[in-house]
C-alpha positions as CSV (number, residue, x, y, z in Angstrom):
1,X,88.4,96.1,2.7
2,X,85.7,94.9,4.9
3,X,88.6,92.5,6.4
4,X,90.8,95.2,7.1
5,X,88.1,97.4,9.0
6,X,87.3,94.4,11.2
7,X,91.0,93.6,11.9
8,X,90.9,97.5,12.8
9,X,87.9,97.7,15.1
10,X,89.6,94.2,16.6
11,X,92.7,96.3,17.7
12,X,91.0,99.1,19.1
13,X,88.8,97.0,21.4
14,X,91.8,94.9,22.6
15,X,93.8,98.7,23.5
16,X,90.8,99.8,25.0
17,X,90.7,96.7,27.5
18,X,94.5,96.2,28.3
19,X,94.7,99.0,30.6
20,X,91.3,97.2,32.4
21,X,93.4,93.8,32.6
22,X,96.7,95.6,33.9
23,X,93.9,97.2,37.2
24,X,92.5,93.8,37.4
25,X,95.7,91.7,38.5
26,X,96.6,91.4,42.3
27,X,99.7,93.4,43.2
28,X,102.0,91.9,45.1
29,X,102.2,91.9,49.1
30,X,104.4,94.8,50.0
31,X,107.1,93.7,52.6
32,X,106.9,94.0,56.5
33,X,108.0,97.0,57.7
34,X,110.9,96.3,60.0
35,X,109.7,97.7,63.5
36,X,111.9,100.2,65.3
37,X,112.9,99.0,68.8
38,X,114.7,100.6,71.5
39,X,118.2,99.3,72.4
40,X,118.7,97.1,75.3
41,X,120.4,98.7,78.3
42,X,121.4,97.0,81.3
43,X,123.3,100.2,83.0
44,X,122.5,104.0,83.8
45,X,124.8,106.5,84.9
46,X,122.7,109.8,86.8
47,X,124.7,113.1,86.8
48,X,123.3,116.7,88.9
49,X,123.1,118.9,90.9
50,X,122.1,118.1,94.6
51,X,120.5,119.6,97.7
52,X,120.6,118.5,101.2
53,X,119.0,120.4,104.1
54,X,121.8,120.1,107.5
55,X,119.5,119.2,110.2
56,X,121.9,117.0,111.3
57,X,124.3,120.2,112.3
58,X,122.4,121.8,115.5
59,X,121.5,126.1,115.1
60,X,121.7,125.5,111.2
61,X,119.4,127.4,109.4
62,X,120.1,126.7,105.6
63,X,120.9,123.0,103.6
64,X,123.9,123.0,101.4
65,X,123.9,122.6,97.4
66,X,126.2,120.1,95.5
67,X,126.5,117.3,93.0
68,X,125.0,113.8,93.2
69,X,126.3,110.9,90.9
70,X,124.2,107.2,90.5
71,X,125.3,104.0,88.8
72,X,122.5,101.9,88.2
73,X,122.8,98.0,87.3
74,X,119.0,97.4,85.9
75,X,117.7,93.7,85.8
76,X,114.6,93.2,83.5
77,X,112.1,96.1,83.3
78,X,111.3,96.8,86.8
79,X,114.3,97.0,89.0
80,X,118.2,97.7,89.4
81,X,120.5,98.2,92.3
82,X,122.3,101.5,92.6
83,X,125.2,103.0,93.9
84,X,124.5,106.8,95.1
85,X,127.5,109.4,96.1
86,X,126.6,113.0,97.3
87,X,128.8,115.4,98.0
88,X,127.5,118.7,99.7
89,X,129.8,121.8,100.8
90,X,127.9,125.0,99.7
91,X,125.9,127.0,101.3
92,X,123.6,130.0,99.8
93,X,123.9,132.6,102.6
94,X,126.2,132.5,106.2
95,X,123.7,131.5,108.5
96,X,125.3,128.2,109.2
97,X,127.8,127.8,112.0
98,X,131.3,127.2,111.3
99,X,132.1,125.8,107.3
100,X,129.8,122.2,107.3
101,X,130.0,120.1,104.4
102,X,128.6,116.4,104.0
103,X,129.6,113.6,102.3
104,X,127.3,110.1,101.7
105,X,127.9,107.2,100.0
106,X,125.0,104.9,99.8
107,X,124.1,101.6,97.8
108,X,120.3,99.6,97.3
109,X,117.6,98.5,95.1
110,X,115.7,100.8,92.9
111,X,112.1,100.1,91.5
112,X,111.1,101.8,88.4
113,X,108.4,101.4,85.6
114,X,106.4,103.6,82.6
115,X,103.9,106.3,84.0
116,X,102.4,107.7,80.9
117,X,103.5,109.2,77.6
118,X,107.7,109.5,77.9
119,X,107.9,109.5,82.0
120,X,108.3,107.4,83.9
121,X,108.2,106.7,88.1
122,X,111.1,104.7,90.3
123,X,111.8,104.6,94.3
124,X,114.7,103.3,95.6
125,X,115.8,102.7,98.9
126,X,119.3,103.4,100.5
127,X,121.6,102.7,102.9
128,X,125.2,103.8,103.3
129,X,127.1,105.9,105.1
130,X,127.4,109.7,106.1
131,X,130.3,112.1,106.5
132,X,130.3,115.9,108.2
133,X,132.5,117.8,108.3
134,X,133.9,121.8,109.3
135,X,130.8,122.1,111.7
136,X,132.8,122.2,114.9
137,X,133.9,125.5,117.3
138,X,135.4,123.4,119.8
139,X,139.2,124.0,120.3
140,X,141.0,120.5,119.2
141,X,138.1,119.1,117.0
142,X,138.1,120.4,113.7
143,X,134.8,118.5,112.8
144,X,131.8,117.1,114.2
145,X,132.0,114.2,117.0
146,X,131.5,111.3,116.2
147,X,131.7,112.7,111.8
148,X,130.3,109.8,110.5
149,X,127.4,107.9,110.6
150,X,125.0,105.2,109.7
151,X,122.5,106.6,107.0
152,X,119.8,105.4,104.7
153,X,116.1,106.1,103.8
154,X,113.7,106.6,101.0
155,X,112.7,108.5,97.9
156,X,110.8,108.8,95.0
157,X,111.6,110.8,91.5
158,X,110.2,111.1,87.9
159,X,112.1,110.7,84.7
160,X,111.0,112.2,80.9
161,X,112.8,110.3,77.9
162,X,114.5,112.4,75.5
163,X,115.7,109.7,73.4
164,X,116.5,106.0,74.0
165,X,119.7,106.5,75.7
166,X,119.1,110.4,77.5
167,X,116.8,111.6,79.9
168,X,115.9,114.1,82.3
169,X,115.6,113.3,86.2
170,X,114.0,114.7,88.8
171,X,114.3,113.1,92.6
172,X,113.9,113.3,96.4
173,X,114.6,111.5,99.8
174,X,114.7,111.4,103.2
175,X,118.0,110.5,104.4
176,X,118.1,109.3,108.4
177,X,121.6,109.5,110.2
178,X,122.8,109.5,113.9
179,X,125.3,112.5,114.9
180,X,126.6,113.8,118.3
181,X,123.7,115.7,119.6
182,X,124.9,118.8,119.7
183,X,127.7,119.2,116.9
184,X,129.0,122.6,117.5
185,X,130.2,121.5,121.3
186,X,131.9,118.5,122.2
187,X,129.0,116.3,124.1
188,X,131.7,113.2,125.0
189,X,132.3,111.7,128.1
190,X,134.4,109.0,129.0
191,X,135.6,108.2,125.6
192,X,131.7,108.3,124.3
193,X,129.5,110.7,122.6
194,X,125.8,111.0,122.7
195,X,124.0,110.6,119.5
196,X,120.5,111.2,118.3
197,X,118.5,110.3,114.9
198,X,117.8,113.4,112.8
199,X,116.3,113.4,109.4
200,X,117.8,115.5,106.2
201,X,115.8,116.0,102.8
202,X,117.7,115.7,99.3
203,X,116.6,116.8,96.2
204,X,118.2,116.4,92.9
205,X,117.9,117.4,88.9
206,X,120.0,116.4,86.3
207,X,120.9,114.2,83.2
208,X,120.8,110.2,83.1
209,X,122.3,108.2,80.2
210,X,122.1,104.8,79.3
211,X,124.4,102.3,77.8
């Protein structure tokens, strides 16, 4: 009997420290977490709409709105070369002579880099070339003389991430060209045409993707 009840109080100690010994023994080192990283892009395509003020276009009083399109070709981190096109042809009110559009293709390096939280910074510089037209009331020319120039200048813009391929963009530049003096009267002689440098601001929102 005496055996039995020992054999019995045995038991209950050993059940009583079993759960103790289960605590006791080292669990086993959880995996690494796998981190989440961005995909690698080397190319950007911009889409938006544009604004360009005409002060190339003498006794305009307004800038036109349009669309601008950019394909950037980024190297590394910190800087790309892009191709920009603009395209310009309406006006808000009727204050501007005759029916002026403008046209600019323009190609250069871009800087960019992280500003804080999702924006970031870039500025780019341009150069290209410029085309005006519907801005002349001279009988014969039915645009500006000469209607295309030598363009470039620079800008600055800031960009908020969405998601790793989509973000928002928001831009401006200064955009130099060389037109006929006066473009709404025919200021050639001898076959030539004076010219002067004027200076048009752009702005731009719109959508950027990456691939």
């Amino acid at each position: 009997m005496k055996r039995k009840s020992f054999l019995a109080i045995l038991a209950v100690v050993a059940a009583a420290f079993m759960p103790l010994a289960a605590t006791s023994q080292i669990a086993p080192d959880r995996p690494p977490r796998a981190e989440k990283t961005e995909p690698s892009t080397k190319y950007e395509v911009y889409a938006g709409a544009g604004y360009t003020s005409l002060n190339n276009v003498n006794q305009s009083r307004n800038g036109l709105i349009g669309v601008n399109v950019t394909v950037t070709r980024d190297w590394g981190r910190y800087f790309g070369l892009t191709a920009d096109g603009g395209w310009y042809n309406f006006t808000y009110n009727s204050a501007n002579p005759g029916n002026p559009s403008v046209d600019m293709l323009l190609l250069g390096p871009v800087f960019h880099g992280h500003l804080i939280g999702k924006v970031d910074a870039f500025a780019h510089a341009l150069l290209g070339i410029e085309h005006i037209s519907g801005t002349s009331s001279t009988p014969g020319l039915p645009y500006s003389t000469p209607n295309i120039s030598l363009a470039g200048g620079l800008g600055v813009g800031l960009e908020y991430k969405l998601n790793p391929r989509f973000a928002l963009r928001a831009w401006g530049d200064d955009i130099y060209s060389s037109f006929a003096a006066n473009t709404n009267q025919a200021v050639c002689t001898n076959g030539g045409c004076s010219s002067h440098k004027n200076r048009s601001a752009r702005a731009s929102m719109g959508v950027v993707y990456k691939f």
